[in-house]
DRENDO-606199 format. One record per residue: residue number from 0; residue in three letters; x negated, y, z negated of N, C-alpha, C in turn. Coordinates in nm, 3 decimals, decimal comma. Layout:
BEGIN
 filo nuvo  n.east n.north    n.up ca.east ca.north   ca.up  c.east c.north    c.up
  NUM  ALA       X       Y       Z       X        Y       Z       X       Y       Z
...
This chain:
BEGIN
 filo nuvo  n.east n.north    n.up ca.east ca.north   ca.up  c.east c.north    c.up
    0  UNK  -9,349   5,606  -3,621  -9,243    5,642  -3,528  -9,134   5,534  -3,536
    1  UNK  -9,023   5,552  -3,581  -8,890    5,475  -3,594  -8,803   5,507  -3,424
    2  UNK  -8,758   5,373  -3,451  -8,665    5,323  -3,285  -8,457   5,319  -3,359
    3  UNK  -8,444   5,387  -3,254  -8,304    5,362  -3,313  -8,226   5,351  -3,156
    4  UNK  -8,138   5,179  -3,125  -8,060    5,177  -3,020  -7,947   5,176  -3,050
    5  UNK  -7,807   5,249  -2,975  -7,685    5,234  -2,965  -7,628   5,198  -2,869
    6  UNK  -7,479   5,093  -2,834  -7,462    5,092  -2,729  -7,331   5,176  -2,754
    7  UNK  -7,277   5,296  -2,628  -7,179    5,379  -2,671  -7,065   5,377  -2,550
    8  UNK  -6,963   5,343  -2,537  -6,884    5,301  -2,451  -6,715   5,400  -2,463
    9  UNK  -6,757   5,544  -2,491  -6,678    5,633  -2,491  -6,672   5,786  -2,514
   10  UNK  -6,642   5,813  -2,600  -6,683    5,971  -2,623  -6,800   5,998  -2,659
   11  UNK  -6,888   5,896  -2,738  -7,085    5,983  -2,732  -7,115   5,926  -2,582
   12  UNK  -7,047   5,855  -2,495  -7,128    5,872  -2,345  -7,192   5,970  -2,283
   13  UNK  -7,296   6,024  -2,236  -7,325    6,142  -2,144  -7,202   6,181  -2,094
   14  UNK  -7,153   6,335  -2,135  -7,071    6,371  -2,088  -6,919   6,378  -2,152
   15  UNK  -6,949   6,262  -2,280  -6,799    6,269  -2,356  -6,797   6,373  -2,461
   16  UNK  -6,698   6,388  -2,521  -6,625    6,484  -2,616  -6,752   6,508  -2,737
   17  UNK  -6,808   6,367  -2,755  -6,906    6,406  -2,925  -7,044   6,364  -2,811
   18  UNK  -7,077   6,351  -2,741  -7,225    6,342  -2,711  -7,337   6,441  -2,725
   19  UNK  -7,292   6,571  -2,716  -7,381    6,638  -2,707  -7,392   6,724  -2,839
   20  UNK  -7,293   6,659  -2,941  -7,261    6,768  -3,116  -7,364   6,616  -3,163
   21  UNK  -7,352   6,521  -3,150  -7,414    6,363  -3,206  -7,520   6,337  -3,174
   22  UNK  -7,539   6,337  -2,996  -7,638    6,264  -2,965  -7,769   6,358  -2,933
   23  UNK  -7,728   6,482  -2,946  -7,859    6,540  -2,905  -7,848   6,656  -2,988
   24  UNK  -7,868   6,645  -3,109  -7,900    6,716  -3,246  -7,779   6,839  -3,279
   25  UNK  -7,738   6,856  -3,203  -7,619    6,979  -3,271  -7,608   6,974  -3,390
   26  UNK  -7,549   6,927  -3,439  -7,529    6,917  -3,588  -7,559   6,848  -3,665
   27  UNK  -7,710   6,834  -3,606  -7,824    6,838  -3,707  -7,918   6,969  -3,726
   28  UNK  -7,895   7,056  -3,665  -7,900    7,193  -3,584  -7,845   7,276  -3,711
   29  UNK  -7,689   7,247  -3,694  -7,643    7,317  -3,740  -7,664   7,311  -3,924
   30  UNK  -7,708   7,179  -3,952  -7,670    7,174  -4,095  -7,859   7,211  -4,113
   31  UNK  -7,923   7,306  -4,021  -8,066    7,361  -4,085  -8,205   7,272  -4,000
   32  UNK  -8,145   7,177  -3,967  -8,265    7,079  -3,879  -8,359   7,191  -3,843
   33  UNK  -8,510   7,159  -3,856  -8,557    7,254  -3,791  -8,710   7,139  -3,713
   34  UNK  -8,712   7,153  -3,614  -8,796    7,086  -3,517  -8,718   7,043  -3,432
   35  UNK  -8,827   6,951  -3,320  -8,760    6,913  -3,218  -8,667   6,789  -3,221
   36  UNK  -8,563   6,778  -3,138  -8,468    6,631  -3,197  -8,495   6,560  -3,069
   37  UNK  -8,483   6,427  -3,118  -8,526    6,351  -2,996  -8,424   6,347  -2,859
   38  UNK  -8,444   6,339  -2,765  -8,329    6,340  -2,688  -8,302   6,171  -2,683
   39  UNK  -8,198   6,115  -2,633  -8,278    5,965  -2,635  -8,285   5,962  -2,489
   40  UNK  -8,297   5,840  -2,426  -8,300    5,748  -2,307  -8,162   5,712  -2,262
   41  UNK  -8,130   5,733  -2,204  -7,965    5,647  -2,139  -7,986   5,580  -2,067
   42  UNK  -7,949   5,470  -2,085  -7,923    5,401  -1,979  -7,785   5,299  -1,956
   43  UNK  -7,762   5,268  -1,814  -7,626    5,216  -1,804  -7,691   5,061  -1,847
   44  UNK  -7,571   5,010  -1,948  -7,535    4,895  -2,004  -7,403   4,805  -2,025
   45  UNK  -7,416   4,726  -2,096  -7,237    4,622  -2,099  -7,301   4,521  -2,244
   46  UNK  -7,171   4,506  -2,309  -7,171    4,398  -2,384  -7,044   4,318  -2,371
   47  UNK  -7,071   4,190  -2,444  -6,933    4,115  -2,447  -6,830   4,201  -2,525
   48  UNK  -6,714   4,136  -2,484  -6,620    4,231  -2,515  -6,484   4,252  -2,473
   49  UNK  -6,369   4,317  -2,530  -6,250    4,415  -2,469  -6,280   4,536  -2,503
   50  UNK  -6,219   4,603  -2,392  -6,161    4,731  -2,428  -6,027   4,774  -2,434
   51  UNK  -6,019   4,832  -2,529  -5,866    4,924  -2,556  -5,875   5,042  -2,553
   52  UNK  -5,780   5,109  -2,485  -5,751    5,257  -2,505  -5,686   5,303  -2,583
   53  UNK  -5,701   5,361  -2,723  -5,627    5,403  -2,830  -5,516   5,533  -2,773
   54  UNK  -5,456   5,556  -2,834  -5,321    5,663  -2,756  -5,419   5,762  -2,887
   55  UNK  -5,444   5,756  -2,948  -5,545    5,890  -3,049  -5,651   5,880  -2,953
   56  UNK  -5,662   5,865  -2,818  -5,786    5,919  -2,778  -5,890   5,866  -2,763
   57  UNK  -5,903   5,792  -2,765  -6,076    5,729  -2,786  -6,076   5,558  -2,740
   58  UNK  -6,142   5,502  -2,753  -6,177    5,356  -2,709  -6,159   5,256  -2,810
   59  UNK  -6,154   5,158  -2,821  -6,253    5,056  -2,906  -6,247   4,941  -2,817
   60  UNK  -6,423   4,880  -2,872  -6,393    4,717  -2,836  -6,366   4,637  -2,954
   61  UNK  -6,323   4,504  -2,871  -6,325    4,425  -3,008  -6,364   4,281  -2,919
   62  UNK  -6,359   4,183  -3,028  -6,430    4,058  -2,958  -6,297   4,032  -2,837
   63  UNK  -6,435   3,937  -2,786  -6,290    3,888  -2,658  -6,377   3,858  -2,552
   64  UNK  -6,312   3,773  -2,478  -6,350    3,767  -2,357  -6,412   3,855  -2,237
   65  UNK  -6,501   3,870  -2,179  -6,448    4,020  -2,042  -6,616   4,114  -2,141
   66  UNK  -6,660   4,202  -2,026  -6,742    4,279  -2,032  -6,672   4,421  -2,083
   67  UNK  -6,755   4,504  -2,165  -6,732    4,630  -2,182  -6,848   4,720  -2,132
   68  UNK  -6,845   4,802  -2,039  -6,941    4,915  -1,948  -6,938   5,059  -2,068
   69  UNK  -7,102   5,020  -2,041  -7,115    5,181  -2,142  -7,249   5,243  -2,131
   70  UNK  -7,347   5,255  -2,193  -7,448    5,280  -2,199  -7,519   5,302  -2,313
   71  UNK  -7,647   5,209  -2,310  -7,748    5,208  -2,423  -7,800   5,308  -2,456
   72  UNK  -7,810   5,426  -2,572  -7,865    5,550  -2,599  -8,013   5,446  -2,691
   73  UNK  -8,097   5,523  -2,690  -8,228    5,483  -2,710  -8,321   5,573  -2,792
   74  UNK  -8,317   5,641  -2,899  -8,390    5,721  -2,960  -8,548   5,689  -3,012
   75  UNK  -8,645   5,742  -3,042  -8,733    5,718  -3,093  -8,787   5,841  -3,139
   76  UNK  -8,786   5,882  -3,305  -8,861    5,957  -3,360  -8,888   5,931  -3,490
   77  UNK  -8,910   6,079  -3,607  -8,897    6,055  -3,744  -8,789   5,932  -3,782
   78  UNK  -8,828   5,824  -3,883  -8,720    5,770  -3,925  -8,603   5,864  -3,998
   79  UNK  -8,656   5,949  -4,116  -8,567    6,041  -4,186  -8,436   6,071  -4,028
   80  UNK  -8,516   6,147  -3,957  -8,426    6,213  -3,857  -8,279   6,127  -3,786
   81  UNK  -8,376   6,001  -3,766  -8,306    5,904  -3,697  -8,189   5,837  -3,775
   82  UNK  -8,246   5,838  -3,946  -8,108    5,792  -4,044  -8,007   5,853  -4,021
   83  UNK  -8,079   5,979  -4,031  -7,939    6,096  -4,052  -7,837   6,106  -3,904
   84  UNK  -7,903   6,031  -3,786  -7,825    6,028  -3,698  -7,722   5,906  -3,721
   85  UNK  -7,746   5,808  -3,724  -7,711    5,712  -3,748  -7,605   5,719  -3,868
   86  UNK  -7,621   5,770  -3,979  -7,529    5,835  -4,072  -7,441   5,903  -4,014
   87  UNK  -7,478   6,036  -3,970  -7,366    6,143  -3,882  -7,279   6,004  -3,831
   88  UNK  -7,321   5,939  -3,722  -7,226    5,830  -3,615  -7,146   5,774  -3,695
   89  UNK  -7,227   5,709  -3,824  -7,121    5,627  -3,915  -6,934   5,713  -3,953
   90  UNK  -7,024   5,807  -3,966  -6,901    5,932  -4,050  -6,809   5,928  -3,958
   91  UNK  -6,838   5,979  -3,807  -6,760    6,006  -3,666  -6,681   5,868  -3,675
   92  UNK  -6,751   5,724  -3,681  -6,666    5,622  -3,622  -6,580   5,577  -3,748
   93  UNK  -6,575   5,656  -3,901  -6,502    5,604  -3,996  -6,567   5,463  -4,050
   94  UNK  -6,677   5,431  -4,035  -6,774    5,361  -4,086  -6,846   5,355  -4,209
   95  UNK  -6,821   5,283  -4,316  -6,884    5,321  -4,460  -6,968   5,172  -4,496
   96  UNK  -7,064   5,228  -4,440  -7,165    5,074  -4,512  -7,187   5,031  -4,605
   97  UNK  -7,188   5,095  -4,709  -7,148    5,049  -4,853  -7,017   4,971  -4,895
   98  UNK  -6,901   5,020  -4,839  -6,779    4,984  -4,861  -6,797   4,828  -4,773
   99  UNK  -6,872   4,788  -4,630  -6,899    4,682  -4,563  -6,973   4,608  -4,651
  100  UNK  -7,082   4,658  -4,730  -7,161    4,535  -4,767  -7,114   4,472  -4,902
  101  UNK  -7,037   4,561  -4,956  -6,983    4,451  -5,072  -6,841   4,339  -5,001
  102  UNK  -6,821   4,385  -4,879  -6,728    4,242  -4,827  -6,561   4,367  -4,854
  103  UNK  -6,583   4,461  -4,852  -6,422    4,576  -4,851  -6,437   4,654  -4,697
  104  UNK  -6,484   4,597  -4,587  -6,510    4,646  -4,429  -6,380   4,678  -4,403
  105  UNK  -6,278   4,641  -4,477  -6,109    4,674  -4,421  -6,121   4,772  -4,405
  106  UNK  -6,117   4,927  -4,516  -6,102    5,006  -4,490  -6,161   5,086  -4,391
  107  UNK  -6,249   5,028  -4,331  -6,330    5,105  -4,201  -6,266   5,118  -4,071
  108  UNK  -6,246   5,184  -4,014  -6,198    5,201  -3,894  -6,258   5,096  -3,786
  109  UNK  -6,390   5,101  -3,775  -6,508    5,036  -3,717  -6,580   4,950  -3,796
  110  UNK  -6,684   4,797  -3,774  -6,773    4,774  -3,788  -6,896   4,844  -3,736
  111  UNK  -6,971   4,825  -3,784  -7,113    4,863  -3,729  -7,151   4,718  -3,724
  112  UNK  -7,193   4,671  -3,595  -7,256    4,537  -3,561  -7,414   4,596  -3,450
  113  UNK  -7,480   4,470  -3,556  -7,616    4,437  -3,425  -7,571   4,320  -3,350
  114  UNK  -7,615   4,366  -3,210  -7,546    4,302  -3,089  -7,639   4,285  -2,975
  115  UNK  -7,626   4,218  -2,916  -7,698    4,181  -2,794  -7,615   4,291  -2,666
  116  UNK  -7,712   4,350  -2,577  -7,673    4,459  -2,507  -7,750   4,397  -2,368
  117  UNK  -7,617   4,425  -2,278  -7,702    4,354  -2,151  -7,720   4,439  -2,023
  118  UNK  -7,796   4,418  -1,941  -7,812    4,468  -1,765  -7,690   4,456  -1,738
  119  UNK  -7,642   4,545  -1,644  -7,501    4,563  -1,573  -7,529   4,449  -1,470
  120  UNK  -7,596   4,367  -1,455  -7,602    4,297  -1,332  -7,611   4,168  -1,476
  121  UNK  -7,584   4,167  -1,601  -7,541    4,040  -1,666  -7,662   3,977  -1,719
  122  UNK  -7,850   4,053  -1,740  -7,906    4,011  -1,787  -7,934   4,077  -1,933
  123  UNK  -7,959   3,955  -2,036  -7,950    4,017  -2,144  -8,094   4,119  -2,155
  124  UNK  -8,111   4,199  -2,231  -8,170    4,306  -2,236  -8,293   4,353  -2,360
  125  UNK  -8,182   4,368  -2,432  -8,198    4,390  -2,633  -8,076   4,431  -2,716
  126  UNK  -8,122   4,421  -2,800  -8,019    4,441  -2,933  -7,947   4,592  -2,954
  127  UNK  -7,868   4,603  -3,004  -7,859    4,745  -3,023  -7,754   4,760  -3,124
  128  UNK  -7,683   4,877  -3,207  -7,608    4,890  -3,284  -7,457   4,930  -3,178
  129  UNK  -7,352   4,891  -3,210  -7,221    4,838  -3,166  -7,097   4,842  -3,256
  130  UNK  -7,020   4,976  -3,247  -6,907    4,972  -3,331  -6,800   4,906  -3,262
  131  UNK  -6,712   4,775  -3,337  -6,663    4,718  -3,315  -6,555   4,766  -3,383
  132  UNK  -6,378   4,704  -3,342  -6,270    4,737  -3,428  -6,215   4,573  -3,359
  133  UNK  -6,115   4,548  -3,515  -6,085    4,413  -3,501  -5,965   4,466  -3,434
  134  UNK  -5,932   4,350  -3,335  -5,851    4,294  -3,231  -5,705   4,393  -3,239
  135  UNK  -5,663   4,329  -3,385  -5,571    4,304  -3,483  -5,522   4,469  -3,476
  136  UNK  -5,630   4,549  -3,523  -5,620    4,669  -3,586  -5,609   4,768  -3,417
  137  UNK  -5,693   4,719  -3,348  -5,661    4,803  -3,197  -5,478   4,779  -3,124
  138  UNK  -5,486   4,652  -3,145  -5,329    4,653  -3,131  -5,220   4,732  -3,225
  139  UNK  -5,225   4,695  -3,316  -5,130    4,780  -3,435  -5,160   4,948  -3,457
  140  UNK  -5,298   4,979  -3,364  -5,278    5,160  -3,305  -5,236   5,215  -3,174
  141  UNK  -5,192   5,074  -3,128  -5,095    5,098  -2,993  -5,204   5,097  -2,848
  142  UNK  -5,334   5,034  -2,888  -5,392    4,986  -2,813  -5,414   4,944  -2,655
  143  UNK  -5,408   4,983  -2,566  -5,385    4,908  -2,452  -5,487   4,871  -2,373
  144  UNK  -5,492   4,744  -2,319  -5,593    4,667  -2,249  -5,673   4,664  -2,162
  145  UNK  -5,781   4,748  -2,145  -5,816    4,805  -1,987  -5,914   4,702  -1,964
  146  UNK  -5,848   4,620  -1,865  -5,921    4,500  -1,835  -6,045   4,511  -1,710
  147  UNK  -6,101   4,614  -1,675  -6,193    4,649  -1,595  -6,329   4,714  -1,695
  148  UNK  -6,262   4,684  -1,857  -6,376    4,719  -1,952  -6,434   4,878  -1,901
  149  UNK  -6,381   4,965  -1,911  -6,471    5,095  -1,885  -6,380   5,179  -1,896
  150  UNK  -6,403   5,303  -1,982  -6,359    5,439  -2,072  -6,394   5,524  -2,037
  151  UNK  -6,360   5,640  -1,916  -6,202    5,624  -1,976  -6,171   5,567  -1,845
  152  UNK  -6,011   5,532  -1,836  -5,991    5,450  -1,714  -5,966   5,586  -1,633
  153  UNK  -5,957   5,618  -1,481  -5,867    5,701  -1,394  -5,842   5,666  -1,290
  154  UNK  -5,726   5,747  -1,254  -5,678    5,718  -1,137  -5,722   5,665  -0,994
  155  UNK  -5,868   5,733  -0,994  -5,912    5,698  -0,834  -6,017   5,525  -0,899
  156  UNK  -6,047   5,548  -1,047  -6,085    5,389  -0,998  -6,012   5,319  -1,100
  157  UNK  -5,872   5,221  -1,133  -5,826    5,210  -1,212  -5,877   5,074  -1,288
  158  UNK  -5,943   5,014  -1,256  -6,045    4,928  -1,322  -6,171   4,948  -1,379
  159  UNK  -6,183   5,110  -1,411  -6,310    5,157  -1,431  -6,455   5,147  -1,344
  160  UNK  -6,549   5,100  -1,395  -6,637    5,054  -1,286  -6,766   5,138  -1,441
  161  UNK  -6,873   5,093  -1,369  -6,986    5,129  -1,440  -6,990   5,293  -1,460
  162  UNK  -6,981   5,331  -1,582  -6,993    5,513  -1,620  -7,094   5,577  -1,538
  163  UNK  -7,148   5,617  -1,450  -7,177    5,710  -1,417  -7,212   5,856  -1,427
  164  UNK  -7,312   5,895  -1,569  -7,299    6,003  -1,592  -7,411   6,092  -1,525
  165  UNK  -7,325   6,240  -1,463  -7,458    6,321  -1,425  -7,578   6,347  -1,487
  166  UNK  -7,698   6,281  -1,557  -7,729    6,304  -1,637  -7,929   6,232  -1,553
  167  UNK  -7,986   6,310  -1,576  -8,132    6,293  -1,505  -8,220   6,163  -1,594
  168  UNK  -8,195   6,146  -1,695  -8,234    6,051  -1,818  -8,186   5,908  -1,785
  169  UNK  -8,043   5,939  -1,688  -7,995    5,779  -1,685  -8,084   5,670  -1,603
  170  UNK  -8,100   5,589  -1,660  -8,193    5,477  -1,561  -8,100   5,357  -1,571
  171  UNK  -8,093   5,326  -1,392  -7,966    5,206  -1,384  -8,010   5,102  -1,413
């Protein structure tokens, strides 16, 4: 039995735009999967960090000072199954690990980093996988700073606050 952790701090959140095509087999579904797919575990989490709000929609962190609020997805099944998730994610975040390990990570949209993932109350936890975007590159896509670390920002809480998803799996 293979373990696979993510920490996801935007659209695969419970409830975002790719969570439920990514995180809970759709299209692994669709491309013939046949058995059961794991659901994972959610739970609310934070790593070090910024957040930016890309004007294309979506998040990134990058290093920095300040917490980023998200939540640890937690799988455990077939390894095969679990690659191919982990693959799918790569594809979604513009992630090419091959192109990273010979030292050409430029062209990636994202790193894929192992990272330390912590308790919302600031205790560290475990490790988990963490797409990162450099600083550099979130600014020059028009980036903006949501200094309450949490995606997406709105109106009634404009500092974000810990995600909150309706979701029976979440353990705080």
């Amino acid at each position: 039995m293979a373990h696979l952790g993510i920490f996801v701090y935007g659209t695969l959140k419970p409830g975002g735009q790719y969570h439920q095509r990514y995180c809970q087999g759709d299209l692994q579904r669709e491309r013939g999967f046949q058995g059961p797919f794991p659901s994972p575990l959610v739970q609310a989490a934070m790593v070090p960090g910024r957040l930016y709000h890309l004007p294309q929609g979506y998040p990134a962190l990058t290093d920095g000072e300040g917490w980023v609020m998200g939540v640890l997805l937690r799988w455990q099944g077939a390894g095969a199954v679990l690659q191919r998730l982990l693959a799918d994610l790569d594809d979604l975040e513009d992630y090419d690990p091959q192109t990273a390990a010979v030292g050409q990570g430029a062209g990636n949209l994202y790193d894929r980093q192992w990272r330390g993932v912590y308790h919302p109350d600031g205790r560290f936890w475990s490790y988990g996988w963490v797409y990162v975007m450099g600083r550099d590159r979130a600014q020059a896509l028009g980036g903006r700073w949501l200094p309450g670390g949490s995606w997406p920002e709105t109106l009634d809480q404009p500092h974000g606050g810990v995600y909150n998803a309706p979701n029976p799996n979440v353990i705080p």
